[in-house]
C-alpha positions in Angstrom: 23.5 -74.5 13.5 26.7 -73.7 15.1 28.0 -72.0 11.9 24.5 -69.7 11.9 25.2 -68.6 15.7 29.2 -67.9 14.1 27.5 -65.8 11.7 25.2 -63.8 13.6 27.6 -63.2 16.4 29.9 -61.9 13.6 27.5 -59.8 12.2 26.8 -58.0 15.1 30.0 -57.2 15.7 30.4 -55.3 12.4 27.5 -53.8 13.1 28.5 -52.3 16.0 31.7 -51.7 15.6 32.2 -47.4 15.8 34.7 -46.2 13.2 37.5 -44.4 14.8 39.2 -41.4 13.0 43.3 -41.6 12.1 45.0 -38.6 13.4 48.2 -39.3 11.3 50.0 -36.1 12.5 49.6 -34.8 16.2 52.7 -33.4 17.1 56.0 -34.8 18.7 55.6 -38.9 18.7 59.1 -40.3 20.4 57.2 -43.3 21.0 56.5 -44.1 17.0 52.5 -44.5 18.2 49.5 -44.4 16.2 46.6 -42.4 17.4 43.0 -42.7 16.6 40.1 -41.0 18.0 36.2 -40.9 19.1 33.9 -37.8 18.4 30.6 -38.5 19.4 27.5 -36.0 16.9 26.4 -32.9 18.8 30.2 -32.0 20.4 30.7 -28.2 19.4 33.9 -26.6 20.4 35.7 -28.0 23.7 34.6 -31.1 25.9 36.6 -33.2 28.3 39.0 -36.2 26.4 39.2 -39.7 28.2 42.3 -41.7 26.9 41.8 -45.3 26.3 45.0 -47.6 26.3 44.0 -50.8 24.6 45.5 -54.3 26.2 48.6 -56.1 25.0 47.6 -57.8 21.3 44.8 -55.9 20.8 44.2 -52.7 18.6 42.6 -49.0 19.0 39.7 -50.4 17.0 40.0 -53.4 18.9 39.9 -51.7 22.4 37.0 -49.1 21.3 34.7 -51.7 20.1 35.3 -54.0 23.2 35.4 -51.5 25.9 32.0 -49.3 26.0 33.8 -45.4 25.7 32.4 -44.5 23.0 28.6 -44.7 24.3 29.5 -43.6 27.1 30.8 -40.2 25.4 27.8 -40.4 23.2 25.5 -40.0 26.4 27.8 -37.5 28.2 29.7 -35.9 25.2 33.5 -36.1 25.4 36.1 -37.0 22.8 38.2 -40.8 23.6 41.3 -40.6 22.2 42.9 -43.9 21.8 46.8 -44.1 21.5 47.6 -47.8 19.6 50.7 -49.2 20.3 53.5 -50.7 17.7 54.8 -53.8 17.3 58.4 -52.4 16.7 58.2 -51.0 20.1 57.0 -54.1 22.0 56.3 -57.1 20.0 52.5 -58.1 22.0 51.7 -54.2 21.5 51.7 -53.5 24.8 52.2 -50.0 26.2 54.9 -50.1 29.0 53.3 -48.2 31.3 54.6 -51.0 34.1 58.2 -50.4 33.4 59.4 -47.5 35.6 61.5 -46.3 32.8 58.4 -45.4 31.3 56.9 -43.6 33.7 58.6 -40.3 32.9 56.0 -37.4 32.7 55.7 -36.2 29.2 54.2 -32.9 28.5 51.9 -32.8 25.7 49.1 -30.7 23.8 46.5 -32.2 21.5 44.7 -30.0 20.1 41.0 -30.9 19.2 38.4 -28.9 16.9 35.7 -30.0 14.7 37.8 -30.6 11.9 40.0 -33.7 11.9 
């Protein structure tokens, strides 16, 4: 029985699970990062970007599937872009956001369309 409710819980997760899109090549990346992103059907042109930064060990895909942005930007229609951390850069994948080094302002420009 145990290994049924195993099963089904895995299932479900599959099933659920939203596939996020690579972005291999987005500009400047000083910090060696992956980025992967959300586009929910029906977005046409521009529409607001929420950016997700997954917890230390876990994954874009991880964080997405565990975390509830993407309905939510399938209900109100905006792009989640979710940065993923390397392990060559901090070896749990965290993001340093708590180390005041890394707390320097970084100008950047993503540019979004249609066409990934």
């Amino acid at each position: 029985m145990k290994n049924l409710l195993l099963f089904f819980f895995f299932s479900s997760q599959i099933c659920f699970a939203q596939t996020l899109t690579n972005i291999p090549s987005f500009g400047t990346n000083p910090g060696n990062l992956s980025m992967h992103i959300y586009q929910p059907n029906g977005i046409v042109g521009s529409a607001p970007i929420v950016v997700v930064l997954h917890g230390c060990t876990q994954t874009a895909q991880q964080a997405a599937d565990q975390t509830g942005w993407n309905k939510l930007a399938d209900v109100n229609k905006f792009y989640v872009v979710y940065p993923e951390q390397s392990i060559f850069n901090n070896s749990n994948r965290c993001f340093n956001w708590f180390l005041s080094g890394d707390q320097e302002k970084i100008k950047a420009k993503i540019y979004l369309s249609n066409k990934w």
